[in-house]
N, C-alpha and C positions, 0 to 999 in steps of 0.2 A: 504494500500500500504506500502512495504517496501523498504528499502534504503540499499545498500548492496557494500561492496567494495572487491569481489569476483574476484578473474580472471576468464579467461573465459575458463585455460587449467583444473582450478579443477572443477567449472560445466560442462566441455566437460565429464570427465569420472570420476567414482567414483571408479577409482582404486586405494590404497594404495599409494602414494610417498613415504614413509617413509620406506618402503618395499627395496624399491630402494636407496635413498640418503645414500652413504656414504661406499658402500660395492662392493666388488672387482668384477672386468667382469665377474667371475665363477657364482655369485649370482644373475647377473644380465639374466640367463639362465630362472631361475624359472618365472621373471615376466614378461620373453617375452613371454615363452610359453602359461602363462596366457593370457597377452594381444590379442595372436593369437586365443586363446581357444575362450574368450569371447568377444573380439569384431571383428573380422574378421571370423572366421569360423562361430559362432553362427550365424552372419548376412550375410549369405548367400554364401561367397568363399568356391569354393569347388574344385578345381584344387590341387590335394596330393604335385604336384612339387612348386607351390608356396604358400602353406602356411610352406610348408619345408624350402621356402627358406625365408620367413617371421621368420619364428621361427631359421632362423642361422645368419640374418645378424643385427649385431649391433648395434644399431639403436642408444644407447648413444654415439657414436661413431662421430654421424653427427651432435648434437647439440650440443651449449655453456655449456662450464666446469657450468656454474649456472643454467642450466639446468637440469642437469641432475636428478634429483626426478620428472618432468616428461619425462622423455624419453620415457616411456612407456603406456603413457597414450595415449587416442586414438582420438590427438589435434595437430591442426596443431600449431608451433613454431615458434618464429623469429628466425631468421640467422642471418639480420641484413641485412645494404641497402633496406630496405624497403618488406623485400624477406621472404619468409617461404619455413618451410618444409614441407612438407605435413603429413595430418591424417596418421599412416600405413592402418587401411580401404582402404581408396582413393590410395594408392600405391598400393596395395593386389588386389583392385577390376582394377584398370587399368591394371595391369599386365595380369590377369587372363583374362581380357576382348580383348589380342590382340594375343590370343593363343601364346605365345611363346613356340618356339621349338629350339632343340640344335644344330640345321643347321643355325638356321635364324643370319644374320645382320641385327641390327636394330639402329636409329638414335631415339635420344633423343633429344627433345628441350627444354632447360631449365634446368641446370644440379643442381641450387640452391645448396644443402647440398652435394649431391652426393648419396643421399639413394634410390633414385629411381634405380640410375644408381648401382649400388651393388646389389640390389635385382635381377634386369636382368641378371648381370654378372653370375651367377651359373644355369643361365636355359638357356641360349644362344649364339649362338659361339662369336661373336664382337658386343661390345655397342661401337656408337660413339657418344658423349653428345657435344651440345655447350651451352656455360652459355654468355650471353651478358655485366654482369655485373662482371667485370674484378678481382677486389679480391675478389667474392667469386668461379667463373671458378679456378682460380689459387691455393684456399685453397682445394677445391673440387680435383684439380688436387693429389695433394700434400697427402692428407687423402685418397685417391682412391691407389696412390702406397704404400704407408705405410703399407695398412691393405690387396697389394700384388691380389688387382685385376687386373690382370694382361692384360686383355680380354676387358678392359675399355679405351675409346683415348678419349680424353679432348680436347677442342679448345675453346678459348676466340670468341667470334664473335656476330652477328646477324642470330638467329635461324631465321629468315623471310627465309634467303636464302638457307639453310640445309648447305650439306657437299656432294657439286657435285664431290668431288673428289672418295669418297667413294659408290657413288652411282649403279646399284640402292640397295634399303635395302627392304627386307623382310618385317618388321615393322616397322612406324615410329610412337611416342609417344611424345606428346605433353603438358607442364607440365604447361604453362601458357595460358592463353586466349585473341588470337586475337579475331577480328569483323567476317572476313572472313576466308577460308583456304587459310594460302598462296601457291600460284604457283608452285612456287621453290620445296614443299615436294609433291606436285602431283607429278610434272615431275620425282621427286628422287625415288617416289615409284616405286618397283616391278607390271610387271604384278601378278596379282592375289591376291598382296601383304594388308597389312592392315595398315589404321592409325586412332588415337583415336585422339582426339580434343575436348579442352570444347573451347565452341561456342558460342559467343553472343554481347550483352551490359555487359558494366562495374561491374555490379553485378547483371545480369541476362544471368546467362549463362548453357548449358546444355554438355553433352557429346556426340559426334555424332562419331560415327565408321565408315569408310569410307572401302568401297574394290575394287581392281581397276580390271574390267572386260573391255579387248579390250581396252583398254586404256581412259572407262571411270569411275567416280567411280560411286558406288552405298551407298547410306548414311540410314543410321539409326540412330534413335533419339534414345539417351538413358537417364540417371537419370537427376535432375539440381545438379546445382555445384555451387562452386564457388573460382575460381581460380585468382592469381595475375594479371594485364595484361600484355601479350603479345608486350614488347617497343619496341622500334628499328623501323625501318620499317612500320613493322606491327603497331604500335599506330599512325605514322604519318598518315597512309592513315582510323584508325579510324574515323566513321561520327554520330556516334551516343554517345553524353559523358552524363557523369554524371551530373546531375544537383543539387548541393550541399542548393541553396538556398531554394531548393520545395521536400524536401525528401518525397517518394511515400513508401506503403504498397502493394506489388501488390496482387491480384488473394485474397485479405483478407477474404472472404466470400467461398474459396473453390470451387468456380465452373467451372475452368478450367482444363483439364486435357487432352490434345490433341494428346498425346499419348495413350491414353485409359488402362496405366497401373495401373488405381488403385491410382493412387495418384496425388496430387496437383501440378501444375506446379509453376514455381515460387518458391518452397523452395526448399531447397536444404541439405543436409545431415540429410535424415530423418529415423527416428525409431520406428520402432514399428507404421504407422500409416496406417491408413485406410480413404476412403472418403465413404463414407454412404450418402443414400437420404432418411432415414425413418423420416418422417415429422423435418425437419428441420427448425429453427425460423426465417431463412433467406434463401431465394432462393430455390436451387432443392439440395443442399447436405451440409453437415457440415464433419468436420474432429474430427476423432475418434483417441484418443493414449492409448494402454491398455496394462499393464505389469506385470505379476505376478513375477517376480525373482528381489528379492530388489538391490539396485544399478544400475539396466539395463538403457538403454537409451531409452526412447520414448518421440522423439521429433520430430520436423522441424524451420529453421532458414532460415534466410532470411538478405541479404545484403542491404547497401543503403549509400550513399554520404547522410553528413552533417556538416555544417558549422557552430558549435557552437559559432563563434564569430554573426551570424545574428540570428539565431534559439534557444533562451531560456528556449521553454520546449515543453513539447509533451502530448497532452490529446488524451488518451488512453481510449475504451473502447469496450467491447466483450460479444457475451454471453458465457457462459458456463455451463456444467452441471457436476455434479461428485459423482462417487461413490466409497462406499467399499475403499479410500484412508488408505494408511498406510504409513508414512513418512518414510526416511532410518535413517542410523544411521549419519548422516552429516548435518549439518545446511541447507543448499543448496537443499536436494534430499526431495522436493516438488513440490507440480502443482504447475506452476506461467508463469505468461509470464517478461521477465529480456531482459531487452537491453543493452546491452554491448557497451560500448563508447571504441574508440581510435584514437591517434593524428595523428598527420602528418605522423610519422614514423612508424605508424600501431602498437603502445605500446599503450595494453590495459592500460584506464586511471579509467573506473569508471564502476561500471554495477550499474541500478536502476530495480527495480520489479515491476509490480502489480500483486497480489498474498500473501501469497498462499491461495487457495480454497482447506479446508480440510474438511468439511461437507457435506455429501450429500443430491444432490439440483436436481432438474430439472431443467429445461433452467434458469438461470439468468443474466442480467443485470449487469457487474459489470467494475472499471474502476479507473483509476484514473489520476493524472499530475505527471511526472517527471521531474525534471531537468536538461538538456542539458549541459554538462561543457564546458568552451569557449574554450578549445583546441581541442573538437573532432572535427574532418572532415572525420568517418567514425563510423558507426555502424552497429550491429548486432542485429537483433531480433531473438528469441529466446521463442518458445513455447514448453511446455511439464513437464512431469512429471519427470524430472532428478533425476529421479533412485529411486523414488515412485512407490510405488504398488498400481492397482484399476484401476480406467476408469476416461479417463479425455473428454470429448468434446469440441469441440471448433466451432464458428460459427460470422461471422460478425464481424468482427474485424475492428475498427472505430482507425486512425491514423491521430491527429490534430496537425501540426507542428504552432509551435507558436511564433511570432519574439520575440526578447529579447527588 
């Protein structure tokens, strides 16, 4: 086992920073288009009007002056107030997933940085956003007219209840996650009209697409996720919370998938994976990650409440099998599985490993203990070959929370 004090924006993507840090908005063209190339079009968006507008709007633009070497990496950021910006994947694929058209009005909830709402603006006639959390609505206002999106209305408020003044809207887009859908953006939808929504418990939550026929809707299940929640209104009438003292591994074995797409319920921004049932050392299927282009992503992650002041370490263990590995050029871009700690204010504090597996094995047994730091009260798991080449398996994944 290894001990690693990594963030978690440079294990998200093994793009260059340094490519970026320090070099005027003209140069900052090259490693967007990159970023679009390779992690949004490669993985799957395929709509010309928005990875056009992926690749025009600028994206250092919405994050902290000390941020910016990753701007372009493909991680979601703090903003600050406890708030992120989202992946651009996760922007790219929600966009492309609520067809926008240059007729459409569309309401945004959750206006965080403002980059969502900028990417809409050049593919549809009026975004109207409301942000709950008052200085970053007002910065968001503020950096929306500056950079002369003109096509963008801002309002401080509680997205629970939309923007009835404005109603109804063609699309509505939902950038945090409540429990339920609220009321207020049914009744604001258009007949016929669309809204996306990630849906769930506090770090199990998925993206459902909603269309409204006759005035009722119709829903489909799409990827997991995992999004900020949902305050205001909508957290009050939450009924299912986090429970920080008993942090859970869900679906760890792979065998749920109740969508029938091929992949594992339960994690959420995954790459490059597959779920397979050929004789697996647990149950009826195991999870496969396999990647031949060095740097690529093949992973999946997984959220969870924890309370490092009760919880002082975590025994860990899994089978795996692996082949034909070839590590990248970065410390980090190896099979392992890395849990990522962070505090109160969701600033990554500490990442720990077990890993990495670079010899080729069949199924083994392997594991270890980590250390909990007393200020996290949230984590991330984190499986995969981050930006390894070869074949990694994974199967039974045993998660032992342990008081301090």
């Amino acid at each position: 086992m290894e001990r690693r004090r990594w963030t978690v924006m440079v294990l998200l993507l093994a793009l260059s920073a340094t490519s970026v840090f320090g070099q005027s908005s003209d140069k900052f063209r090259d490693v967007r288009h990159r970023m679009v190339k390779e992690c949004i079009e490669r993985e799957g968006v395929k709509d010309p009007r928005v990875l056009d507008a992926m690749r025009t709007v600028p994206r250092h633009e919405f994050v902290k002056p000390g941020q910016l070497k990753d701007a372009y990496h493909d991680a979601a950021l703090p903003i600050g107030n406890q708030q992120t910006i989202s992946p651009p994947f996760v922007v790219a694929y929600m966009t492309e997933t609520i067809e926008p058209k240059e007729s459409d009005v569309v309401l945004e909830i959750g206006t965080g940085s403002g980059y969502q709402a900028a990417v809409l603006s050049g593919l549809v006639k009026e975004v109207y956003t409301i942000e709950i959390v008052e200085p970053l609505g007002k910065e968001a206002a503020r950096k929306l007219k500056k950079l002369e999106y003109n096509n963008v209305f801002c309002k401080v408020g509680d997205g629970y209840l939309g923007w009835p003044e404005h109603a109804p809207f063609d699309k509505i887009i939902v950038t945090c996650s409540p429990e339920n859908v609220p009321v207020p953006l049914v009744e604001q939808l258009k007949e016929g009209g669309k809204l996306l929504i990630p849906l769930g418990e506090r770090y199990q939550q998925a993206f459902h697409l909603f269309e409204k026929k006759d005035g009722k809707l119709e829903q489909k299940r799409l990827i997991p996720t995992l999004f900020v929640p949902m305050t205001g209104k909508s957290e009050d009438l939450r009924q299912a919370q986090p429970d920080p003292l008993h942090p859970r591994l869900l679906n760890a074995s792979f065998e749920i998938d109740e969508n029938k797409d091929g992949l594992p319920d339960s994690w959420h921004y995954q790459r490059l994976t597959e779920l397979l049932t050929d004789n697996p050392p647990d149950g009826k299927a195991f999870l496969r990650m396999e990647n031949s282009d060095p740097g690529r992503l093949a992973q999946g992650l997984q959220g969870m409440a924890l309370d490092g002041r009760k919880i002082g370490s975590i025994a860990i263990s899994l089978q795996v099998r692996v082949k034909d590995i070839r590590v990248g050029s970065e410390p980090f871009q190896k099979p392992m599985l890395a849990v990522h700690f962070y505090d109160h204010l969701r600033k990554d504090i500490d990442t720990q490993v077990v890993g990495p597996w670079l010899r080729d094995t069949d199924w083994d047994l392997v594991g270890g203990t980590i250390t909990v730091p007393k200020e996290a009260r949230e984590a991330i798991i984190r499986i995969g070959l981050n930006g390894a080449t070869g074949r990694l398996d994974i199967d039974d994944i045993k998660f032992r929370p342990k008081p301090r």
